[in-house]
N, C-alpha and C positions, 0 to 999 in steps of 0.2 A: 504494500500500500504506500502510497507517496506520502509527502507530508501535507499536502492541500489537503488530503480526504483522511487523515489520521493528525494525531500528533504532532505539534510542529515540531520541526529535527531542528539544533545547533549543526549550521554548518562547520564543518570541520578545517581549524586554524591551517592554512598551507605550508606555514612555519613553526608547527607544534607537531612533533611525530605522535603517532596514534597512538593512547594508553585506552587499556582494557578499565572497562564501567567498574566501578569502587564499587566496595561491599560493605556492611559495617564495621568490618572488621580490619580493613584499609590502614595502613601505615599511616596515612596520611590523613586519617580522621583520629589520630592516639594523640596524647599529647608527645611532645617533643620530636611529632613528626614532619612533613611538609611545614606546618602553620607557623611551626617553631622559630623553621628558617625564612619567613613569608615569602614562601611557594603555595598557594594555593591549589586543591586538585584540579582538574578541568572542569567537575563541574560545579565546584567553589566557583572558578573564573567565568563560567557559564554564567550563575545564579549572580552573583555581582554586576554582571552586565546585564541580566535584564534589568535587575532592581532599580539600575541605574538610568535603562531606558525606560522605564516606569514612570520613574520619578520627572524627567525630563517632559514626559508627556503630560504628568499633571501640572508641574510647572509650566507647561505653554498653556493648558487648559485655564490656568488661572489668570496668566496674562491677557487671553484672548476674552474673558466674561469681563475682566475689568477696562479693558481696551475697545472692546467692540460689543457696543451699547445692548445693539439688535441681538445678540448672543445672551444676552445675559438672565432672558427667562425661560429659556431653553436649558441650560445650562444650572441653575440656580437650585433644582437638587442636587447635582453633584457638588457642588462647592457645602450645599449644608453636610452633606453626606463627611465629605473630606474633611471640616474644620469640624464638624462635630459641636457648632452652635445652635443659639435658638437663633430658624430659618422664620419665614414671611411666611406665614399662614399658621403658625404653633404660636400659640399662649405666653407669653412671656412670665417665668417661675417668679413668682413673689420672693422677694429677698427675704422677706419675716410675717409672720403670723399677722402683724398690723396691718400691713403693708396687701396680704390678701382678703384680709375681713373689711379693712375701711376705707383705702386708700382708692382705688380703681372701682367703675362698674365696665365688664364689657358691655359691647351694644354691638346689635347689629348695623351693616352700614347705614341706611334709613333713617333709623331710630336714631342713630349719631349725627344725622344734619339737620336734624328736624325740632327737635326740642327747645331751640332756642330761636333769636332773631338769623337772619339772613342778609348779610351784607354784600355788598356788589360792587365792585372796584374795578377799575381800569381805564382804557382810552377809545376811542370812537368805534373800534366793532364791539366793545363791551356796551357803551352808550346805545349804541343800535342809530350812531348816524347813519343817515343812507336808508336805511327804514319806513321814515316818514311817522305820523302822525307824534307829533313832540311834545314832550309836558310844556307845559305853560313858562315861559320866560326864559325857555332854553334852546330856541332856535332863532337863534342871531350870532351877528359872527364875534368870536373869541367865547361861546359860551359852551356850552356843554351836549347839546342836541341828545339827547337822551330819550328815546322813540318808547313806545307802548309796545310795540314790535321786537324790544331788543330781547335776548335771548335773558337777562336775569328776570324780565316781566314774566315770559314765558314759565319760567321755573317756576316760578310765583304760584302759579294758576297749577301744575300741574301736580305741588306738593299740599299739605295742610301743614304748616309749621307752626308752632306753641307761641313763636314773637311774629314780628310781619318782615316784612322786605328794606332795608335802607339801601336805596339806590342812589352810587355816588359814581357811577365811573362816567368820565368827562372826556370828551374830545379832544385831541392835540394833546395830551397828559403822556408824560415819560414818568418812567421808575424815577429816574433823577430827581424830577416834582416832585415825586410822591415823596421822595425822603428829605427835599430839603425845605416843605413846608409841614414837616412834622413841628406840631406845637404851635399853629396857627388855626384861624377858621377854616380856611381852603384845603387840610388838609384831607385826603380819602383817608388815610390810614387811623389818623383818630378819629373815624369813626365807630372803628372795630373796638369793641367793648368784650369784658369779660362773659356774658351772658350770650356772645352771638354762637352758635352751631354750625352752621355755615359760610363761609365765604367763597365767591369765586371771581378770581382776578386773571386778567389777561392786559399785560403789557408789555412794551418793548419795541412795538415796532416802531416807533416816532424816535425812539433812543437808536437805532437801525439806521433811521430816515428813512424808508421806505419808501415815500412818495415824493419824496425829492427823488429817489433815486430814478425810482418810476417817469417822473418831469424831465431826466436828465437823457430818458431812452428814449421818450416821445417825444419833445420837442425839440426836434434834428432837422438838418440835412441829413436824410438816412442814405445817401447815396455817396457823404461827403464823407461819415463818423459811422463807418459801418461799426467801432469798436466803443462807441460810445456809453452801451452797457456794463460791459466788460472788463472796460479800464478802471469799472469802481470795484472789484473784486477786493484789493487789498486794503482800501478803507473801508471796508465792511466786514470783514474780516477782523480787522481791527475792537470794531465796534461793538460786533458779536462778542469777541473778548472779554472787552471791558464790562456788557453788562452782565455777565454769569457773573461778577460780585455786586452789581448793582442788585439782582435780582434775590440773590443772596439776605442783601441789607432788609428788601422789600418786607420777605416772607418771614426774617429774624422777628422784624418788628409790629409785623402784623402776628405774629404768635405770643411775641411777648405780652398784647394785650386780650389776645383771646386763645391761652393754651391748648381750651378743650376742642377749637372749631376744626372743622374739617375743612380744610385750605385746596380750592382746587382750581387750579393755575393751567388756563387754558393756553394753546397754540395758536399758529392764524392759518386760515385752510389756504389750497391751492391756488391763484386767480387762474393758470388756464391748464388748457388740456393737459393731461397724461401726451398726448402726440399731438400738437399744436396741426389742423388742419391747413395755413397759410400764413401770411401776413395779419396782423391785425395793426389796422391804422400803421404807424410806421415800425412796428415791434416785427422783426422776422421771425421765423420758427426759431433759431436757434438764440434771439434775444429772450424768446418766451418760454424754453428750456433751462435758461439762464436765471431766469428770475424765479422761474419753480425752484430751483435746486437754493436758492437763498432763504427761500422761505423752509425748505426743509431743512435745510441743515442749520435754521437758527431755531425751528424747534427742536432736532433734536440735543441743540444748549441749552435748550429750555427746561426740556426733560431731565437731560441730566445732572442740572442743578437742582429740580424737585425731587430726582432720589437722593440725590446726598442729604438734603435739607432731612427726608424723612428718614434716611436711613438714622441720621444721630436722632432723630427722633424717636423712633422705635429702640434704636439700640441703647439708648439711654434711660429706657424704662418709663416716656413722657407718654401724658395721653394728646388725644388729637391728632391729627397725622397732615402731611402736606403733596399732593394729589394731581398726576399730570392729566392732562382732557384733550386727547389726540382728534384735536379737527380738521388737518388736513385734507383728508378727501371726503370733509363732509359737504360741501358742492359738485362734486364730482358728477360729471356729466351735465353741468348748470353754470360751466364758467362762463370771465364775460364773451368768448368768440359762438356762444353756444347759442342760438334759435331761442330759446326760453331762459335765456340766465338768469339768477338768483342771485346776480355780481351785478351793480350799477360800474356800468364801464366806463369811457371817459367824455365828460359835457365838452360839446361846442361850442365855443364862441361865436360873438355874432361876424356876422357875413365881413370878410375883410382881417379878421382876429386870429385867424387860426385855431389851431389847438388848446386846447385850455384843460388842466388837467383840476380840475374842480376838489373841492377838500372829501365831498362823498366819492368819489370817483374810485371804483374796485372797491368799494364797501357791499358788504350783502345787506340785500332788499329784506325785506318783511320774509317772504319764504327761507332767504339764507338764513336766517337769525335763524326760525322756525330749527332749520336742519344741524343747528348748534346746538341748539337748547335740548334737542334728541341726543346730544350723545353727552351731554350736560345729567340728561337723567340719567340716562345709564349708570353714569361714572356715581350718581346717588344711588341707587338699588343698590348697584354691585359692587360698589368700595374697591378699594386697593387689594392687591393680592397679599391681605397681611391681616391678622384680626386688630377690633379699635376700640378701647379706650376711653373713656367720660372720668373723670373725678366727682367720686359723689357727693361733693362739699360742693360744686357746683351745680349740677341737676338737683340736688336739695333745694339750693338757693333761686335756682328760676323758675320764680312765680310771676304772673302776667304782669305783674305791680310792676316789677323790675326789671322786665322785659321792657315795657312799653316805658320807664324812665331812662333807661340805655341808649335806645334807640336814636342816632344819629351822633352818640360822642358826647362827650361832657365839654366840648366845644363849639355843638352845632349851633349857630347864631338864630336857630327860631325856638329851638327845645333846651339846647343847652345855655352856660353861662359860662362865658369866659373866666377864667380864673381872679385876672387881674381885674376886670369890670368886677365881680361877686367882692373881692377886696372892697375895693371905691366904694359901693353899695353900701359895704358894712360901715364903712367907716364915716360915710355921711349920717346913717341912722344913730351912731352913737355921737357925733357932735349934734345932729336935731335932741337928743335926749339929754 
């Protein structure tokens, strides 16, 4: 029999003459034999070299699940298998007796984004510009546009949650905003409160430029800058860089004020085809290749700063967790070169104007939103691939009283009271007295 359909053989060293198969009783398994002088038998030297192509293999196995992203849930029981920790989907062991009985409740995923308020952060596909029908005083320009249509309204309507909805994500809004008007009115991040359950943020692209960059591919000489796309590769790249700690800062601080919430940090889907059918306006097929593969490859930095975030999460024994929402090809088949898109593509100007690439332009309509907010729920049913967590000093504590007192921040200028103004207040009431 060969060795394909039996056994696999050690082939035989060409510069090792042939010794007869050891026995236990082998010289060179005694002490003060072979080992004594380290000579090894052949198939001592056999079994050392597999072990050693063993171990090689798992060492590339572990390079390649921490290396390449796409690998790594495939992968992810053998690495529990191997390190022999607690893996994403087991229970994490209570360190002490307290620690099991009072400290944590598990919850189903659901149950974990539901019992408290629901806050909504980000910049204009969070907003649901491009949507159309606008709250009241937020459709004008430098404001927020913030649609009925947008995909955190949707959610709204689709769950029953114990608090209501604080809907803050604003147009034109970078991560950067978001962290350097912490401790202001305008800020989104305080608005997230102890008592919220939910959050889901999506930003980054305006920190990208995106639609600059978008502005820099369409309004060309496309005959003159065929490379006019392309040449921004390295400053976005760039860009990309920088904000995996921007992003970092974001979710630190949006957890620090709501531990228990379940944080779920959306992507931005596709604008065109999988195989771009032709030209669009002055974008070639391979400009619109080019812009696909920017948007994927900045979610997946996106991604994989929200599992690091969660991994010290989880692995640190915290409740709450932080939760990536792959929308990519939730337009798929509805981009904007598509007969029916779900994408507002790019406005006209008037006759003599040219191209004008508008602030909605490549935003999804009312139906895109719709096809977000579907994998929005999902990602609420089915949770992370990991069990979660509540503090029950917290779900003790949220009653509607204090839900509904939360709600928009202890900064919000119609609900809340600035710190320094409540000061001033105080201190006029006790010189009137």
């Amino acid at each position: 029999m060969s060795a394909r359909d039996g056994d696999p053989q050690e082939p035989q060293d060409p510069q090792e003459p042939h010794q007869p198969e050891e026995t236990p009783d082998a010289p060179e398994d005694r002490e003060g034999g072979a080992e004594a002088t380290g000579k090894g038998s052949p198939r001592r030297r056999r079994r050392a070299r597999i072990t050693l192509a063993v171990a090689s293999i798992l060492v590339l196995t572990m390079v390649a699940v921490l290396a390449v992203p796409a690998t790594r849930n495939g992968l992810v029981d053998l690495w529990c298998d191997v390190t022999g920790g607690v893996c994403p989907g087991e229970p994490l062991p209570p360190i002490t007796e307290d620690e099991e009985e009072d400290w944590r409740v598990r919850m189903e995923p659901e149950e974990a984004a539901l019992w408290g308020n629901y806050v909504a952060l980000g910049d204009s596909y969070s907003s649901g510009d491009g949507a159309g029908e606008y709250e009241e005083g937020t459709a004008e320009p430098g404001e927020c546009w913030r649609s009925e249509h947008a995909y955190p309204k949707v959610v709204e309507r689709e769950f029953s949650f114990e608090g209501d909805l604080g809907f803050y994500a604003c147009s034109s809004h970078k991560g950067s905003d978001m962290l350097s008007q912490i401790g202001t009115p305008e800020s989104q991040i305080e608005r997230v409160t102890e008592h919220t359950s939910l959050v889901t943020v999506g930003i980054g692209g305006n920190d990208l430029g995106f639609i600059p960059v978008l502005r820099t591919c369409i309004v060309r000489m496309p005959l003159l800058e065929r490379t006019g796309c392309t040449d921004q590769e390295d400053e976005i790249t760039e860009k990309m860089e920088s904000f995996d700690e921007t992003l970092t800062e974001v979710l630190t601080e949006i957890r620090d004020r709501a531990p228990d919430a379940r944080v779920l940090v959306l992507g931005y889907p596709r604008l065109f085809p999988e195989e771009p059918p032709g030209m669009y306006y002055t974008l070639s097929v391979s400009d619109q290749l080019w812009l696909n593969s920017v948007a994927e490859r900045f979610n997946d930095r996106i991604r994989d700063t929200v599992y690091q975030v969660d991994g010290d999460v989880y692995g640190s024994r915290q409740v709450g967790s932080a939760e990536f929402v792959n929308v990519f090809t939730a337009l798929k088949g509805y981009e904007v070169s598509e007969d029916d898109s779900w994408l507002n593509g790019i406005v006209l100007g008037q006759v003599g104007e040219g191209l004008r690439v508008d602030r909605a332009s490549f935003h999804p309509t009312a139906q895109g939103q719709r096809s977000i907010a579907e994998r929005v729920r999902l990602q609420v049913e089915e949770g992370p691939e990991r069990v979660l967590y509540t503090s029950r000093e917290t779900l003790e504590g949220a009653d509607s009283e204090v839900l509904s007192s939360e709600l928009g921040g202890p900064l919000d200028p119609v609900n809340g009271e600035p710190e320094e103004d409540a000061e001033a207040t105080e201190g006029a009431a006790d010189a009137d007295s």
